[in-house]
C-alpha positions as CSV (number, residue, x, y, z in Angstrom):
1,X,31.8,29.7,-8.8
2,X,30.1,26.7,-7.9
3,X,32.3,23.4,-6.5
4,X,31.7,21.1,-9.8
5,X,32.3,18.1,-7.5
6,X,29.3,18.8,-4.7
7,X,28.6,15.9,-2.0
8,X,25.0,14.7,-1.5
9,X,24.8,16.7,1.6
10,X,25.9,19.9,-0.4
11,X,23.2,19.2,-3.1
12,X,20.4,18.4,-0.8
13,X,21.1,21.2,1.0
14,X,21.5,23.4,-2.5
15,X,18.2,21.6,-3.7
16,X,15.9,22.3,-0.6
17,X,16.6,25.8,-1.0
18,X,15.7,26.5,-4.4
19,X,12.2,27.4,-5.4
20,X,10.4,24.6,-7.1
21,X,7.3,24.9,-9.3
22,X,3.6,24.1,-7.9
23,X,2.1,21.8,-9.1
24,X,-1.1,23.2,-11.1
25,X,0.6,26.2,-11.9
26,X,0.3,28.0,-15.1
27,X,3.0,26.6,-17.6
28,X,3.1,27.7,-21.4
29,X,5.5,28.2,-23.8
30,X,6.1,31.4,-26.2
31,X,2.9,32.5,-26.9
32,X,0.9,29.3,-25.9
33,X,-1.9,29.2,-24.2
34,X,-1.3,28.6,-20.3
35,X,-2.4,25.1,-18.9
36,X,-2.6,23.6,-15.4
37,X,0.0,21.1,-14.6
38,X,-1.1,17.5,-14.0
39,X,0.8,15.3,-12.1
40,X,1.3,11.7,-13.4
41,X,-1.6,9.5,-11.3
42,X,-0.4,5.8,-11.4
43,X,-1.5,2.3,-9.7
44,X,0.9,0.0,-8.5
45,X,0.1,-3.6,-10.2
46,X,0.9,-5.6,-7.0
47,X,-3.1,-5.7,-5.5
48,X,-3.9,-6.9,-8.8
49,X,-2.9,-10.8,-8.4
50,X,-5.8,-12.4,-10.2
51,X,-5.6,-10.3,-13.2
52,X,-2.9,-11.3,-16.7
53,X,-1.1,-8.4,-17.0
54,X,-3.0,-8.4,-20.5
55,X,-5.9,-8.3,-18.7
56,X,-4.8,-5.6,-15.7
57,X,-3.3,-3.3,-18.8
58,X,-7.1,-3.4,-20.6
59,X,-8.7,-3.3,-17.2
60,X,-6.9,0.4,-16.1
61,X,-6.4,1.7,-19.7
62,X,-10.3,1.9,-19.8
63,X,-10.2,3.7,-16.5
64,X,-7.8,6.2,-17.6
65,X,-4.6,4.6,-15.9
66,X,-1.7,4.9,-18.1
67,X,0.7,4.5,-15.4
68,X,2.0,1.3,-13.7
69,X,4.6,0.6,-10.8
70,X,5.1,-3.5,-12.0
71,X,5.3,-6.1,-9.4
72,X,5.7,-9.2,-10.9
73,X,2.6,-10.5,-9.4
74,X,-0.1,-11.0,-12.0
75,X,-1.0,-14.2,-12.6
76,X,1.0,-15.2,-15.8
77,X,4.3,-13.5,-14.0
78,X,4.2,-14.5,-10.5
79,X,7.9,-14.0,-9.4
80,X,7.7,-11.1,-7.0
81,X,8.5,-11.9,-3.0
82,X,8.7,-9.5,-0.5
83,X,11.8,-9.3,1.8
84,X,13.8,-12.3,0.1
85,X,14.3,-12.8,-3.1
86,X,12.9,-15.4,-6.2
87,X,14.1,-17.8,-9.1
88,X,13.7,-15.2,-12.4
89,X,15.8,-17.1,-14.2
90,X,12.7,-18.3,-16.7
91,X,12.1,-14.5,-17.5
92,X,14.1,-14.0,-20.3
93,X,14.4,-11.1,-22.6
94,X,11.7,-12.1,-24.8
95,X,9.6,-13.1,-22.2
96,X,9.9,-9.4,-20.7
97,X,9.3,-7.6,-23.7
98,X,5.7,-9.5,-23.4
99,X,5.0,-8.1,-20.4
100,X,6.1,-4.8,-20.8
101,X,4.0,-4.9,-24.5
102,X,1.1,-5.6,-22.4
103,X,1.2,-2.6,-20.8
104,X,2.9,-0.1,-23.4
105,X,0.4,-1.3,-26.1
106,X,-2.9,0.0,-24.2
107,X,-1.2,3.5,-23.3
108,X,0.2,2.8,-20.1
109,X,3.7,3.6,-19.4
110,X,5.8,1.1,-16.7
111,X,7.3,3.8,-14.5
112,X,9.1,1.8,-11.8
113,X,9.6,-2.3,-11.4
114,X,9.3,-3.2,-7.3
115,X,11.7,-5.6,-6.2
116,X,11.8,-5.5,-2.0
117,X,14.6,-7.8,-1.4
118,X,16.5,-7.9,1.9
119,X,19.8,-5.8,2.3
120,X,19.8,-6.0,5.9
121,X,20.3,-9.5,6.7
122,X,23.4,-9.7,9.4
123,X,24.8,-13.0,7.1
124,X,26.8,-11.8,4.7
125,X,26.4,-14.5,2.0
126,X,22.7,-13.6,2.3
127,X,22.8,-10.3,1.4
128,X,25.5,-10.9,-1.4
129,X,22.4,-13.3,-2.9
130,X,19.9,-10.9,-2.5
131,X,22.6,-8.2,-4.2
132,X,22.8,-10.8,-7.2
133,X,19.2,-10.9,-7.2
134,X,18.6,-7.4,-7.6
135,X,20.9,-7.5,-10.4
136,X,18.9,-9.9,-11.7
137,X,16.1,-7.2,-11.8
138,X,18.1,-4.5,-13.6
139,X,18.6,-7.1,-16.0
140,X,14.8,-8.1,-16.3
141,X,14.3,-4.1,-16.6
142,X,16.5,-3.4,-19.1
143,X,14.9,-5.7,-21.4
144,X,11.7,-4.2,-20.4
145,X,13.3,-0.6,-20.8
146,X,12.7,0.5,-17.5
147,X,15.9,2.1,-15.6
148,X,14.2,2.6,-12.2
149,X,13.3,0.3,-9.1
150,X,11.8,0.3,-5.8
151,X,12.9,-1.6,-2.5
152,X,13.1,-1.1,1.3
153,X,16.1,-2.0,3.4
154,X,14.4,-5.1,4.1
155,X,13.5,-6.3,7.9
156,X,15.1,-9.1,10.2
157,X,14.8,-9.4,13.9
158,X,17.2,-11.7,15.9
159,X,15.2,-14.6,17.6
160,X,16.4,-13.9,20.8
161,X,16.6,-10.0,21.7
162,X,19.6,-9.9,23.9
163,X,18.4,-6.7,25.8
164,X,20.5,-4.5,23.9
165,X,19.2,-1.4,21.1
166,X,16.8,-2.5,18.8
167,X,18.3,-4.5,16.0
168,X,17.8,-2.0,12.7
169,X,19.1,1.0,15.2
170,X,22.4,-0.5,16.1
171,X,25.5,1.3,15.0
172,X,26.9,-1.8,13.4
173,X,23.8,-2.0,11.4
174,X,24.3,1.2,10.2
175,X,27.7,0.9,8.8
176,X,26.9,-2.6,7.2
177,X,24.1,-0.6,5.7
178,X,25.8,2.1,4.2
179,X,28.3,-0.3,2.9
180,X,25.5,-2.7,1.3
181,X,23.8,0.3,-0.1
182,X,27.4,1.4,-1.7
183,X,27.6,-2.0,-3.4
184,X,23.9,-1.5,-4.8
185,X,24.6,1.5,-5.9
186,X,27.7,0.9,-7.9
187,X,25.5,-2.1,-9.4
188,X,23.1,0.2,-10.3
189,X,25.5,2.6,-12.0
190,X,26.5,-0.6,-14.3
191,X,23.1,-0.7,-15.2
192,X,22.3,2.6,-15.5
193,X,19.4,2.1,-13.2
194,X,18.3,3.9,-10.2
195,X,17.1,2.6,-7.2
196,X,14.4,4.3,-4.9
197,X,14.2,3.2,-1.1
198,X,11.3,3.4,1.1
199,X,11.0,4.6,3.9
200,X,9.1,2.6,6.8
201,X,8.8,4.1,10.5
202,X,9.0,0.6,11.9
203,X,12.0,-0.4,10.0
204,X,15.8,0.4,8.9
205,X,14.6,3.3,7.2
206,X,12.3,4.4,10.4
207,X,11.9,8.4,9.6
208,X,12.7,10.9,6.7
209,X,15.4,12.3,8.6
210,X,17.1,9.1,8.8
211,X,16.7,7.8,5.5
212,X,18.1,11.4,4.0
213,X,21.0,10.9,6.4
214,X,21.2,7.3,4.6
215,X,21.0,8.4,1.1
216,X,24.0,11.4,2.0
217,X,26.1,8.2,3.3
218,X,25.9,6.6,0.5
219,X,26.6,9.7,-2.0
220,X,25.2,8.1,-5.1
221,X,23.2,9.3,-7.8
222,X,21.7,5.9,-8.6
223,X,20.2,5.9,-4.8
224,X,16.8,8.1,-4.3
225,X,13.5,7.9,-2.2
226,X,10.2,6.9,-2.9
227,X,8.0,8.7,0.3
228,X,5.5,6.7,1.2
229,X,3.6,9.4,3.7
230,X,1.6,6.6,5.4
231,X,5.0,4.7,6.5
232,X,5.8,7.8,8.3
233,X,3.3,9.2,9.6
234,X,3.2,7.9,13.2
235,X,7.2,9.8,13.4
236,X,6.7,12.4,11.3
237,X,4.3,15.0,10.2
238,X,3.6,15.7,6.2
239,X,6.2,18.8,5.7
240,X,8.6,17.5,7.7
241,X,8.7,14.5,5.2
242,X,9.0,16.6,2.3
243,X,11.3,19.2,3.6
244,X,13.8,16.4,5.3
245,X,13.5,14.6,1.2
246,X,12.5,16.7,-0.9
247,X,15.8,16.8,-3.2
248,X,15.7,13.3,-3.7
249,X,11.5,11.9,-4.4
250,X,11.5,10.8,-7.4
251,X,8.2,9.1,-7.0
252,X,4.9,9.3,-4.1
253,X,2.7,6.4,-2.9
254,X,-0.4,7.3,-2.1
255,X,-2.3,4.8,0.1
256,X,-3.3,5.6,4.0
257,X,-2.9,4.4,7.4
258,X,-4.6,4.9,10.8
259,X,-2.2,6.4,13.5
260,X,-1.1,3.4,15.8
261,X,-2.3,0.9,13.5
262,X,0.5,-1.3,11.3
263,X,-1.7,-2.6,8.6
264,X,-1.3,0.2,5.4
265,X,-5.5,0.5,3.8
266,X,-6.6,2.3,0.4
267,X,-6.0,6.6,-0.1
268,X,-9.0,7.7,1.6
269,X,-9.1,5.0,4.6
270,X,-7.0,6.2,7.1
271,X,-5.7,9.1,8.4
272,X,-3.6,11.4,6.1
273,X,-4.7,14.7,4.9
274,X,-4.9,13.9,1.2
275,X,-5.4,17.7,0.9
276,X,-1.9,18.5,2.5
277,X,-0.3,15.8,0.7
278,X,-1.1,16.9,-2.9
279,X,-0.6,20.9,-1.6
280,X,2.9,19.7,-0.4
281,X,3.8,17.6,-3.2
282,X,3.1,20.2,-5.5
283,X,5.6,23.0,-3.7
284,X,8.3,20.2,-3.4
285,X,7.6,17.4,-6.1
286,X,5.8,18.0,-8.9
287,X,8.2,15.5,-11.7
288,X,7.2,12.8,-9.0
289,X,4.2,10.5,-10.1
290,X,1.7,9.1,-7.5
291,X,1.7,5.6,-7.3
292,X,-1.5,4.2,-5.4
293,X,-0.7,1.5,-3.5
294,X,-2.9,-1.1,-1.4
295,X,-5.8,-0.9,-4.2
296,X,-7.2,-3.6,-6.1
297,X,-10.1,-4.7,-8.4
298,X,-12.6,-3.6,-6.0
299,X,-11.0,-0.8,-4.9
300,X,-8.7,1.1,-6.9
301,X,-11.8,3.1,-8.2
302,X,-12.4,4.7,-5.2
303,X,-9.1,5.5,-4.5
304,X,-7.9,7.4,-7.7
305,X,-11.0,9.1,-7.7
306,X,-10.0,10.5,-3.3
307,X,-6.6,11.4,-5.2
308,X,-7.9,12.7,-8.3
309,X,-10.6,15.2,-6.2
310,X,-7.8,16.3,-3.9
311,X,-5.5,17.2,-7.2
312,X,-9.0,19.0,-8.6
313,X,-9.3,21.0,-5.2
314,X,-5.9,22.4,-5.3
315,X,-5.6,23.4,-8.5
316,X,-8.9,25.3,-8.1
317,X,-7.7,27.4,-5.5
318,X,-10.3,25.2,-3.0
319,X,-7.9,24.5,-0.3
């Protein structure tokens, strides 16, 4: 009989070694007809800065969107920062049911609310702030009913490099990490939220490896991954990523990079194998959306149909 009270590394293990579903398979219930699979195809709101989120709702409803990963970015909700943390205190609960009715009354479903704050900040008053601030956000997403967030582990570089190991590679780091990330997830427990971390090669986070070894420290249902393939790219190759996370993606962005390049561009402009990526996804992933990241307005178009033809081409058998 199974242990009842597995660690992360036991499930992980347990989870990479069962056989998942493709993606595009056949599925059908008792005497239904069978039906290909789709996977959720979503757009992350954060490109989208000139638009209401009235009018960014209307604007991807028509397109066929009816997912969203919300940054509070849009023009009437301008509250998101990136690696720090904001004054929400104006967003109340009615406030955030306007937002989210924005969205929810054109079709479109708010998978995931971004919040990026810093947890690895060496002062420790400063991560306790950015801790109360992500609070904050389980707060705004409850009142929005949505239960699940994105971040990174945030970046910060002494001024002076003192010759020693790279800061977000030291072993202190790593155990004031693990610690922070305890404290989140025990926060996110009260909230009955889950929080997704994103990996970034040139970061805390730097590989898949590393970030699975991260999530196992922390032992915590509440903490999971978001892969990002074109963070990782330049460290690791596509199956690598998925085999290292696998058990714990609950969600994909899809944009691109160039190898040796830092600067992230729309699906389609840079150089991941969209094909491999959807294949993959489908053998280790298929409950987790794609979230297209980088797009905009001018954009976005472009970029969900790259995804969309790549989806089409596997399920056909193509590639």
């Amino acid at each position: 009989m199974m242990n009842a009270h597995l660690t992360r590394r036991e499930m992980f293990a347990t989870s990479a070694a069962a056989t998942l579903p493709l993606l595009g398979m056949a599925s059908a219930g008792a005497g239904a007809e069978t039906a290909a699979v789709q996977p959720v195809v979503g757009v992350s709101t954060l490109g989208f800065h000139d638009h209401t989120n009235a009018e960014l709702a209307e604007e991807l409803a028509a397109n066929g969107v009816h997912t969203v990963q919300l940054f509070l970015m849009q023009k009437d909700s301008r509250y998101w920062v990136y690696n720090g943390r904001n004054d929400v205190s104006s967003l109340d609960a009615a406030r955030c049911r306007e937002i989210a009715d924005a969205y929810r009354s054109r079709g479109i479903n708010i998978h995931s609310i971004g919040v990026y704050t810093n947890l690895i900040h060496p002062d420790e008053q400063e991560r306790a702030e950015n801790l109360i601030y992500f609070e904050a956000m389980f707060r705004i997403g409850a009142a929005m009913d949505v239960r699940t967030f994105v971040t990174e582990s945030g970046h910060y570089e002494p001024r002076e490099h003192d010759g020693g190991m790279t800061y977000y590679l030291r072993e202190n780091v790593w155990h004031q990490m693990v610690a922070t990330g305890k404290t989140l997830a025990e926060l996110a427990a009260a909230h009955d939220a889950t929080v997704l971390l994103e990996p970034f090669h040139n970061g805390f986070l730097a590989s898949a490896k590393r970030t699975r070894l991260f999530i196992e420290a922390i032992d915590s249902p509440h903490i999971r991954a978001l892969l990002d393939p074109a963070n990782l790219i330049e460290l690791n190759d596509l199956p690598e990523m998925f085999t290292q996370l696998s058990p714990c993606i609950d969600c994909l962005h899809a944009k691109d990079r160039k190898l040796h390049v830092e600067r992230g561009v729309a699906a389609g402009m840079g150089d991941l194998n969209y094909d491999e990526f959807v294949a993959l996804a489908a053998k280790y992933t298929p409950h987790a959306p794609f979230i297209l990241e980088y797009v905009g307005a001018a954009d976005y178009k472009a970029a969900l149909e790259l995804l969309q033809d790549a989806i089409r081409r596997h399920q056909s058998g193509a590639v």
